[in-house]
N, CA, C and O atoms as a GROMACS GRO file, in nm:
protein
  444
    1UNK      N    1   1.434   0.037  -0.729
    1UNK     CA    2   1.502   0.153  -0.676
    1UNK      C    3   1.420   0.223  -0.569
    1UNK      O    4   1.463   0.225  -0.454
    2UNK      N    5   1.321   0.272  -0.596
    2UNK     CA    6   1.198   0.350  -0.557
    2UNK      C    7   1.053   0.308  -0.527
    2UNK      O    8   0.988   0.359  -0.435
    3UNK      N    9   1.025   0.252  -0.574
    3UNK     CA   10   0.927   0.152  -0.617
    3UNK      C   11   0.807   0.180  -0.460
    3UNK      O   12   0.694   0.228  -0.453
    4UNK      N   13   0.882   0.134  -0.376
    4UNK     CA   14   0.797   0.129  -0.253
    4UNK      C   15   0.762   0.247  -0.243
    4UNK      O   16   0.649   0.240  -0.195
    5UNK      N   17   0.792   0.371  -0.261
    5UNK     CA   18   0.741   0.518  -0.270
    5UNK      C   19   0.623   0.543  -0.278
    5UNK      O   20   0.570   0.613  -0.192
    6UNK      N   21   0.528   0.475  -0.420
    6UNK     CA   22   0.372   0.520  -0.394
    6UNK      C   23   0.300   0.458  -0.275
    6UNK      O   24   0.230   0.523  -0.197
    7UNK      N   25   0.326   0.303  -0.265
    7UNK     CA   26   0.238   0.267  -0.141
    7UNK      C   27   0.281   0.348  -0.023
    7UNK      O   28   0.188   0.405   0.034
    8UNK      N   29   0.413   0.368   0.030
    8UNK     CA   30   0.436   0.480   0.146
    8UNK      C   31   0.348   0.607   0.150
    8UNK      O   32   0.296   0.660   0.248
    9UNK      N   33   0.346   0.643   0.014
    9UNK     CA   34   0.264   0.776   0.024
    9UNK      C   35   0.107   0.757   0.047
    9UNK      O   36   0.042   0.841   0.110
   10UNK      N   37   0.061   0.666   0.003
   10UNK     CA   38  -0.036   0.636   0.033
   10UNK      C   39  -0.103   0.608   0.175
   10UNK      O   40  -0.206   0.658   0.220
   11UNK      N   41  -0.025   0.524   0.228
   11UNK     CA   42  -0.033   0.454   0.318
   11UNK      C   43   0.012   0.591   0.427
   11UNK      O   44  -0.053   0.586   0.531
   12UNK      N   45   0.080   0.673   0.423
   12UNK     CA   46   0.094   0.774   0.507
   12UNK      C   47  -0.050   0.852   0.516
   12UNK      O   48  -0.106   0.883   0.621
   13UNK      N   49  -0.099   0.878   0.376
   13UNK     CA   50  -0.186   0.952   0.426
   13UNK      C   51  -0.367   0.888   0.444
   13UNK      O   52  -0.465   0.960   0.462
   14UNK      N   53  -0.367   0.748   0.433
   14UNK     CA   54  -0.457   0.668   0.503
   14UNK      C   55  -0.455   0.674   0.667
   14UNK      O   56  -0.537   0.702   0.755
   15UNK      N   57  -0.334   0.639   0.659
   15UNK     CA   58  -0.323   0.625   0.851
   15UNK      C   59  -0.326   0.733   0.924
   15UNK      O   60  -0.366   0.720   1.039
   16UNK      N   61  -0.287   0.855   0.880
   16UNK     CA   62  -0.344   0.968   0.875
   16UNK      C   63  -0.488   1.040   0.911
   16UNK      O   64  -0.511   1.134   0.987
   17UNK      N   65  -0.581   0.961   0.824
   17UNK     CA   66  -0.735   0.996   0.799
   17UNK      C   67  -0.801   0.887   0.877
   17UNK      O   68  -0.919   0.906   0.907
   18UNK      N   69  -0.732   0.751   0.922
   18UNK     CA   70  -0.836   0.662   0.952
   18UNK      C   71  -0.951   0.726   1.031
   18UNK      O   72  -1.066   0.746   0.992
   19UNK      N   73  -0.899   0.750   1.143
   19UNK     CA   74  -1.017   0.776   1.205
   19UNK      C   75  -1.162   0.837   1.112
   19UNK      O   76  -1.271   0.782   1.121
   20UNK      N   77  -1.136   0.949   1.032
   20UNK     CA   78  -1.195   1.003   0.954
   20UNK      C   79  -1.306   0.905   0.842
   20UNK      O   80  -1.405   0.944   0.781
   21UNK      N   81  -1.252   0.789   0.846
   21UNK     CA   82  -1.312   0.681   0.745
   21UNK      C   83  -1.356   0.614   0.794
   21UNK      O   84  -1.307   0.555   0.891
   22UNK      N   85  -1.491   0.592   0.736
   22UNK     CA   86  -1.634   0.444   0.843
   22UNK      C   87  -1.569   0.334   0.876
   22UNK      O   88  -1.506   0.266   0.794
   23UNK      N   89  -1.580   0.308   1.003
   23UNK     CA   90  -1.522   0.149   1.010
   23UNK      C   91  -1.569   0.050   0.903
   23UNK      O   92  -1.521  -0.062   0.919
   24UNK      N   93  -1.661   0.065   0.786
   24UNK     CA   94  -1.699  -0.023   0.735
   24UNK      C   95  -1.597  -0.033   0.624
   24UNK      O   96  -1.629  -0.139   0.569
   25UNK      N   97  -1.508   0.009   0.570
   25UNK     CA   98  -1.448   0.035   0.484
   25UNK      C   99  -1.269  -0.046   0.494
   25UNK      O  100  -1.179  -0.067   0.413
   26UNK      N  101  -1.295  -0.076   0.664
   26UNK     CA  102  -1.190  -0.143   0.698
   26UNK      C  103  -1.053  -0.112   0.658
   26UNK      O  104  -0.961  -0.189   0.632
   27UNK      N  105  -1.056  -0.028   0.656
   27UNK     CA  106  -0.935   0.104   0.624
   27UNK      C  107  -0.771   0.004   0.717
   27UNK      O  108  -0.666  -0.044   0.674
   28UNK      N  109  -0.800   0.009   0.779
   28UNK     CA  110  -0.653  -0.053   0.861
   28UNK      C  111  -0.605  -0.240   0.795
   28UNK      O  112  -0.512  -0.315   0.825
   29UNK      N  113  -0.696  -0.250   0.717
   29UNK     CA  114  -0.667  -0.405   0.608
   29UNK      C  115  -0.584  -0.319   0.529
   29UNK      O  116  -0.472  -0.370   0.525
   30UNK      N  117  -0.589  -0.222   0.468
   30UNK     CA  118  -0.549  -0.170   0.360
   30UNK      C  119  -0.382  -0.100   0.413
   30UNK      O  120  -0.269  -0.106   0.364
   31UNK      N  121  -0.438  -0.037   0.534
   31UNK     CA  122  -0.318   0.015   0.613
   31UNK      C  123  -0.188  -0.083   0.625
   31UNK      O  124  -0.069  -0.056   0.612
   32UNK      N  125  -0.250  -0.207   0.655
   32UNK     CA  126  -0.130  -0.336   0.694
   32UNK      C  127  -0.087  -0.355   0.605
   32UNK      O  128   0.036  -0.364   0.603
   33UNK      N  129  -0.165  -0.372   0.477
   33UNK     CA  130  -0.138  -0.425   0.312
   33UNK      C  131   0.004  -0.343   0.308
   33UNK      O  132   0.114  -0.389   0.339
   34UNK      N  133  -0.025  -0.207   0.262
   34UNK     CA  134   0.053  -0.081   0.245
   34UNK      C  135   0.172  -0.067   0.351
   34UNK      O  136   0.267  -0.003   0.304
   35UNK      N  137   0.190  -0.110   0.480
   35UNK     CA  138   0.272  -0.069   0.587
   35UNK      C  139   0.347  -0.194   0.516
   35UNK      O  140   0.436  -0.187   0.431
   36UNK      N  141   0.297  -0.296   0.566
   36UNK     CA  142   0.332  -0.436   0.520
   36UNK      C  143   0.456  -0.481   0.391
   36UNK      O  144   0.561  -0.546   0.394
   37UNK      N  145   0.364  -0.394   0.261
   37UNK     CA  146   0.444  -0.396   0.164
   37UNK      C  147   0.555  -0.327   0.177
   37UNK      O  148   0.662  -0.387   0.166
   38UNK      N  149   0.554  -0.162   0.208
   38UNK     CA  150   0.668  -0.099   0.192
   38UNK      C  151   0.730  -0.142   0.302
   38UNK      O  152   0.838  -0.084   0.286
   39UNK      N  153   0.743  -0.210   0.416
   39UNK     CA  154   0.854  -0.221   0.508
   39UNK      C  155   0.951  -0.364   0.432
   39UNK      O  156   1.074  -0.357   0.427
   40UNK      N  157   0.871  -0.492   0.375
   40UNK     CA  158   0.944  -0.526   0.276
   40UNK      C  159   1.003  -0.463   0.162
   40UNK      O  160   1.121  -0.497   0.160
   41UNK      N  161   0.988  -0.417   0.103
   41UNK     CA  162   1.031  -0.370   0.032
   41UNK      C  163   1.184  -0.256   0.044
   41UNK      O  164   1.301  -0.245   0.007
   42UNK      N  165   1.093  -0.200   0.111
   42UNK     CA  166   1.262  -0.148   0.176
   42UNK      C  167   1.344  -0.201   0.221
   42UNK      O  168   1.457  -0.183   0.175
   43UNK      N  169   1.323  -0.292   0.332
   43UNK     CA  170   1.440  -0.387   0.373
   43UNK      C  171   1.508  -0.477   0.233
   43UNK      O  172   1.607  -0.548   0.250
   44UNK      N  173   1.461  -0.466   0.139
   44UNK     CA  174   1.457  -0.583   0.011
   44UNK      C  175   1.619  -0.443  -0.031
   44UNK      O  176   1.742  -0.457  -0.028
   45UNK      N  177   1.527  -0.324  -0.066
   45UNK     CA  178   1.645  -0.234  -0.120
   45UNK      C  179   1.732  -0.200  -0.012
   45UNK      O  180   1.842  -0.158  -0.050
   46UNK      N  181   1.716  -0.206   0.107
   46UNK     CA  182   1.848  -0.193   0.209
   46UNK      C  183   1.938  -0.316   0.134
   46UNK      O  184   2.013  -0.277   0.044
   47UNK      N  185   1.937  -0.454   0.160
   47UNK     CA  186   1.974  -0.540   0.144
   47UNK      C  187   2.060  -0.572   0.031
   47UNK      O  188   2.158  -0.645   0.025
   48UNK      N  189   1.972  -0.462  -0.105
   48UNK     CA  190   2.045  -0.490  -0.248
   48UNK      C  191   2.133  -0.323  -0.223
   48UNK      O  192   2.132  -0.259  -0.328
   49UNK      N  193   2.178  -0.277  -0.149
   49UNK     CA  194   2.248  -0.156  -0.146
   49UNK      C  195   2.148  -0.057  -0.223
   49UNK      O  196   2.202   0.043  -0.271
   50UNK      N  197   2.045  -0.067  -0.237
   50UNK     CA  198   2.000   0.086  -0.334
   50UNK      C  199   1.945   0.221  -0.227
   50UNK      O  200   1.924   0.339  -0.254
   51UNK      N  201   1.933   0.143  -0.093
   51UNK     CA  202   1.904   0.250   0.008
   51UNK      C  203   2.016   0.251   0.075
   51UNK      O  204   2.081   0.148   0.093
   52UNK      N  205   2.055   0.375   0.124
   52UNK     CA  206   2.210   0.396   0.204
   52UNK      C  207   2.143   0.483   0.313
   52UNK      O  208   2.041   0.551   0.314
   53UNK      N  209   2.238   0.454   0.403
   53UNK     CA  210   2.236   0.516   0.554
   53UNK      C  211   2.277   0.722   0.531
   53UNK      O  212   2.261   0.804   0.621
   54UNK      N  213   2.319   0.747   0.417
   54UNK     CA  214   2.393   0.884   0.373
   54UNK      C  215   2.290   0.969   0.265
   54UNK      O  216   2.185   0.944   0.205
   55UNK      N  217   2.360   1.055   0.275
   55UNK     CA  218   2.263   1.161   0.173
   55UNK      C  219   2.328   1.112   0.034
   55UNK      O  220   2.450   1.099   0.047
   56UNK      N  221   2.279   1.080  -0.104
   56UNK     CA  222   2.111   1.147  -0.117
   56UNK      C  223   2.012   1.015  -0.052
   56UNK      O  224   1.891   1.022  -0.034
   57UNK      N  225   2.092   0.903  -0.024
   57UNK     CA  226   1.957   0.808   0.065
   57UNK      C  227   1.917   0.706  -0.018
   57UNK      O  228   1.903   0.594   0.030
   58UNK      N  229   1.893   0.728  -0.145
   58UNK     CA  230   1.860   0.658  -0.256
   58UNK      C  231   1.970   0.657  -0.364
   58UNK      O  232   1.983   0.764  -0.425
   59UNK      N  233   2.059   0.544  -0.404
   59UNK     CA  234   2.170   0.575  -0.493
   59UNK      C  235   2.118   0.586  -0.627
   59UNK      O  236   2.188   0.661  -0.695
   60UNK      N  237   2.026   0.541  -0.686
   60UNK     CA  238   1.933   0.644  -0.805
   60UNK      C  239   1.932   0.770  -0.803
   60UNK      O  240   1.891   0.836  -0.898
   61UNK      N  241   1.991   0.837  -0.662
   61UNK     CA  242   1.966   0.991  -0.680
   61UNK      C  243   2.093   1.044  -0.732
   61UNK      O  244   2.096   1.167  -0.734
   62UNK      N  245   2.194   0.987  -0.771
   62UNK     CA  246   2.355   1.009  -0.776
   62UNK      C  247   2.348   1.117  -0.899
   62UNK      O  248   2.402   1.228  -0.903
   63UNK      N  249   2.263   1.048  -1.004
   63UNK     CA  250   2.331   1.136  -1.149
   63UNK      C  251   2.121   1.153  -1.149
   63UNK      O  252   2.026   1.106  -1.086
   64UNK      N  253   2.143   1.240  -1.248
   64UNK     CA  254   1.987   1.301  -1.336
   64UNK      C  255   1.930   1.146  -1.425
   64UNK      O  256   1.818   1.097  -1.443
   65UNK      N  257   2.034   1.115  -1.455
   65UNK     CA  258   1.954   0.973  -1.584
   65UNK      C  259   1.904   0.873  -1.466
   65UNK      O  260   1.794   0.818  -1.469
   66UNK      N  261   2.003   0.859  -1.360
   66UNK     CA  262   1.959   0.722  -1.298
   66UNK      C  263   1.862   0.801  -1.179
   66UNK      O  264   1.880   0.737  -1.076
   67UNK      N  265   1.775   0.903  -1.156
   67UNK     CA  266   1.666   0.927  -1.140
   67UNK      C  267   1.600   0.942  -1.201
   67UNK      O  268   1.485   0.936  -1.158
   68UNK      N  269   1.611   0.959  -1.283
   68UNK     CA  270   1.473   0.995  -1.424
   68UNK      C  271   1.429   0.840  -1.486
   68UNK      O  272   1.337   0.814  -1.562
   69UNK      N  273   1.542   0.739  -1.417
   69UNK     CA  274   1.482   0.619  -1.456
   69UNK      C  275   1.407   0.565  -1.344
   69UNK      O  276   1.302   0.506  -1.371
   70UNK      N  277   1.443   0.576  -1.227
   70UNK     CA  278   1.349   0.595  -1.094
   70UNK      C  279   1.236   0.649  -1.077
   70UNK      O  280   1.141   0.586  -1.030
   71UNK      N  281   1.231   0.760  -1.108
   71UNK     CA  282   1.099   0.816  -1.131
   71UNK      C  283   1.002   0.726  -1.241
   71UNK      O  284   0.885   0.704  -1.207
   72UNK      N  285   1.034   0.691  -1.325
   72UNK     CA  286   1.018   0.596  -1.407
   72UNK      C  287   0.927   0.428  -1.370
   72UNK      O  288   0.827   0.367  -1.407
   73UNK      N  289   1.041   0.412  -1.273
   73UNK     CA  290   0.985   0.245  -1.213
   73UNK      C  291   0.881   0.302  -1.115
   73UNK      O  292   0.780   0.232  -1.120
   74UNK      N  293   0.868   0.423  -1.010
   74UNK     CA  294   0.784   0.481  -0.930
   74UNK      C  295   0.624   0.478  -1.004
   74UNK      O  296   0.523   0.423  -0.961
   75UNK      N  297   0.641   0.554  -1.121
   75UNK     CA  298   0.528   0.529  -1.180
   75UNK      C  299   0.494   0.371  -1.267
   75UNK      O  300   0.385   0.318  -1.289
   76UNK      N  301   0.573   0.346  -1.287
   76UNK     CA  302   0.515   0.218  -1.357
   76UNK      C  303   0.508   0.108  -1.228
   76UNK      O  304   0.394   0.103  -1.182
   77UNK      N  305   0.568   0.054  -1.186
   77UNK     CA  306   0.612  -0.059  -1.087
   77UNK      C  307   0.552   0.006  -0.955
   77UNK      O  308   0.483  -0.078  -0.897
   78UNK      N  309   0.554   0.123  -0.891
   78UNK     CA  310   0.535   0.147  -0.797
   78UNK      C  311   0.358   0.182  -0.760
   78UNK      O  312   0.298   0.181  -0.652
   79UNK      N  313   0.320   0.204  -0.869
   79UNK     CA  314   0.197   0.254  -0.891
   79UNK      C  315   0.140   0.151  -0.951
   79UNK      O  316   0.017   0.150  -0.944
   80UNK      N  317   0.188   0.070  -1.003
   80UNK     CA  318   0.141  -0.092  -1.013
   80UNK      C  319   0.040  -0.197  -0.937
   80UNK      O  320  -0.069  -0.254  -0.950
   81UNK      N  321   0.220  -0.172  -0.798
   81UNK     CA  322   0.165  -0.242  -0.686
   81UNK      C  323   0.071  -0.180  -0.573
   81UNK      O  324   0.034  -0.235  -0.469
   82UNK      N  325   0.043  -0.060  -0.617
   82UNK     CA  326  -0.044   0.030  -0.534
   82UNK      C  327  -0.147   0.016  -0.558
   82UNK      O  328  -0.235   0.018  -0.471
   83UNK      N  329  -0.178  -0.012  -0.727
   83UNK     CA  330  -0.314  -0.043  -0.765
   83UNK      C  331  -0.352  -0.194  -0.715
   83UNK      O  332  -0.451  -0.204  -0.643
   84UNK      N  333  -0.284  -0.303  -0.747
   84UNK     CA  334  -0.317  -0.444  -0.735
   84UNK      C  335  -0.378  -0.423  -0.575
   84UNK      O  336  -0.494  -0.438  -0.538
   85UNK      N  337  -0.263  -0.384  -0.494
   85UNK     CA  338  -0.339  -0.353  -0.315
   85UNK      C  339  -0.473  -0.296  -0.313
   85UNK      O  340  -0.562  -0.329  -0.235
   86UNK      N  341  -0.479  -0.205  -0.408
   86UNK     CA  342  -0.642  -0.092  -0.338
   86UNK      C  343  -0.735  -0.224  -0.435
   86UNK      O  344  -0.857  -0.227  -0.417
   87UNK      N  345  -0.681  -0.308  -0.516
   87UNK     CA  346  -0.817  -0.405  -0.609
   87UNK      C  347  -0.821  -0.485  -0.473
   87UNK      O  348  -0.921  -0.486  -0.400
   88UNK      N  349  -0.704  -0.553  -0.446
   88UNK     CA  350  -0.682  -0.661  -0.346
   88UNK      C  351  -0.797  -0.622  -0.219
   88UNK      O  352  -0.886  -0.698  -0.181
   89UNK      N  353  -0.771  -0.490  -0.170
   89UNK     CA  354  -0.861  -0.454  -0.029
   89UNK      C  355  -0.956  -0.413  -0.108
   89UNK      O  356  -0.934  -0.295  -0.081
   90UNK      N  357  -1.027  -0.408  -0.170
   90UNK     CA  358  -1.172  -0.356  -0.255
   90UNK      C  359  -1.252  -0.467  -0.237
   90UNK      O  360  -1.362  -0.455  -0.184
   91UNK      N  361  -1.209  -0.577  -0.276
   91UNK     CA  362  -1.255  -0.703  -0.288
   91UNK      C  363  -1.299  -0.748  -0.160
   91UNK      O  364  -1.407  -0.779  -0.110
   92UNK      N  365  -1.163  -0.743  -0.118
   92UNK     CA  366  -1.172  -0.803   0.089
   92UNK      C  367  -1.277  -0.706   0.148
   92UNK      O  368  -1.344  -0.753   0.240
   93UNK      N  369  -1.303  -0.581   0.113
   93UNK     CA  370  -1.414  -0.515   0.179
   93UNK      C  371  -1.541  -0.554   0.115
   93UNK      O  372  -1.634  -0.559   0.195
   94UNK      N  373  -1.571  -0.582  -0.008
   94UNK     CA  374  -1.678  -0.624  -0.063
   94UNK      C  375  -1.745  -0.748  -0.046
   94UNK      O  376  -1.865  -0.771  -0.067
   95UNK      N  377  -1.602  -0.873   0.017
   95UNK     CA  378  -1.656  -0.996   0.043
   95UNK      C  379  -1.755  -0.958   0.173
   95UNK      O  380  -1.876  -0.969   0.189
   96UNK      N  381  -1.626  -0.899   0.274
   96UNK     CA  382  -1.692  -0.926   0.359
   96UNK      C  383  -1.842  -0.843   0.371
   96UNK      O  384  -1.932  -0.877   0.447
   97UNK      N  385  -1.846  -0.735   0.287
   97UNK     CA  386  -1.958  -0.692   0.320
   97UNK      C  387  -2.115  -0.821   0.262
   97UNK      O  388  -2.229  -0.825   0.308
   98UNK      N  389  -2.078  -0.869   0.200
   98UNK     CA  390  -2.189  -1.008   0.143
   98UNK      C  391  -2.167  -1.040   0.264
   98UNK      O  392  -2.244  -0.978   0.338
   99UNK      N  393  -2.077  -1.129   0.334
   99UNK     CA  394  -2.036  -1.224   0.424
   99UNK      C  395  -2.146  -1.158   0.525
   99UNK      O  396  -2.242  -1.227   0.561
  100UNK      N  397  -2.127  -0.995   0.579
  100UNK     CA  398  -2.204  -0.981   0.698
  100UNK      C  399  -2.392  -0.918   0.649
  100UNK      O  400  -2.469  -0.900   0.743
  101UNK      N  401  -2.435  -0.896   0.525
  101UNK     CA  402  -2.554  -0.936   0.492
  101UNK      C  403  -2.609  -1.028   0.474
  101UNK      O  404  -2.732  -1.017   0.465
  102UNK      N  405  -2.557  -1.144   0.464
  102UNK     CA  406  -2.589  -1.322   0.463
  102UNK      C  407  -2.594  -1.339   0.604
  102UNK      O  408  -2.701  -1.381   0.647
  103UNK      N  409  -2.472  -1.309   0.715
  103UNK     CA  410  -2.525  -1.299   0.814
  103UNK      C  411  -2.635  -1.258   0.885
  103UNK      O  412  -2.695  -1.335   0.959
  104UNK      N  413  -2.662  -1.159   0.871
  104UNK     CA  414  -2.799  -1.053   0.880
  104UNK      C  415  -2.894  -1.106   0.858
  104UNK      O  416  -2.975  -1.095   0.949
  105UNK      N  417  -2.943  -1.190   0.734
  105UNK     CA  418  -3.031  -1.202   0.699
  105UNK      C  419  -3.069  -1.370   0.711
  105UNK      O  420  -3.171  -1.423   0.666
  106UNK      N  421  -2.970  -1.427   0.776
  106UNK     CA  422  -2.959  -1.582   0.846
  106UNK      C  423  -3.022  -1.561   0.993
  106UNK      O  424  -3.098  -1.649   1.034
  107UNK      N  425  -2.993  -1.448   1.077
  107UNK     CA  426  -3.031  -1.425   1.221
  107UNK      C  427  -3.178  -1.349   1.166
  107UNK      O  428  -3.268  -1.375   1.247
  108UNK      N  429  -3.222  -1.272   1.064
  108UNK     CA  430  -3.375  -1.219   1.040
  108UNK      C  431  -3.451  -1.364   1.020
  108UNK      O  432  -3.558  -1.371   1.080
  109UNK      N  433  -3.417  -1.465   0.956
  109UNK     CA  434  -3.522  -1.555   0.924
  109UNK      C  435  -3.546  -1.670   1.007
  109UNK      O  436  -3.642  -1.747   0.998
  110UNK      N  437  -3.424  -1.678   1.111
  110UNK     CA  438  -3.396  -1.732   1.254
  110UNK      C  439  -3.522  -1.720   1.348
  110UNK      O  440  -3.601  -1.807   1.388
  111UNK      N  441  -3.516  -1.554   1.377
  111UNK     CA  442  -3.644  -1.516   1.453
  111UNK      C  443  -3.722  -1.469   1.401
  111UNK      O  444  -3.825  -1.437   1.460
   0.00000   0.00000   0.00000
């Protein structure tokens, strides 16, 4: 229904701050992850009718139960895939940070 909601929020307010965050942290991997996911994802719920072109926008928003079950998948499912992304780019920043101290220390014993 909703689902793509936490990475959007997220991802809004990353791209937001990049500048603000060390290039080492590679903040814009995480940005693509997050842009990446929710633009699938939405097109996924355009496609299955759960996003509409009209107000309320989201047809989960129609009655109180079938948002309160939305809110629901937001936190479980949506906050899911938000976590697996920030493990996913944690990792990718951690490889590469080995990757460019092995480097480093291949060009120190060089010269």
């Amino acid at each position: 229904m909703a689902c793509f909601s936490a990475p959007t929020a997220v991802a809004i307010v990353t791209t937001a701050c990049r500048k603000k965050i060390p290039e080492k942290y590679h903040i814009n991997w995480l940005n693509a992850m997050l842009w990446g996911g929710t633009a699938g994802l939405a097109l996924e719920h355009v496609a299955h009718g759960e996003i509409v072109p009209y107000f309320p926008f989201l047809t989960a928003m129609k009655s109180a139960q079938d948002t309160a079950v939305m809110f629901q998948e937001i936190l479980t499912v949506g906050v899911g895939m938000l976590v697996v992304c920030l493990i996913v780019w944690a990792l990718m920043v951690f490889v590469a940070w080995k990757l460019e101290a092995k480097a480093k220390n291949v060009v120190t014993q060089a010269v």
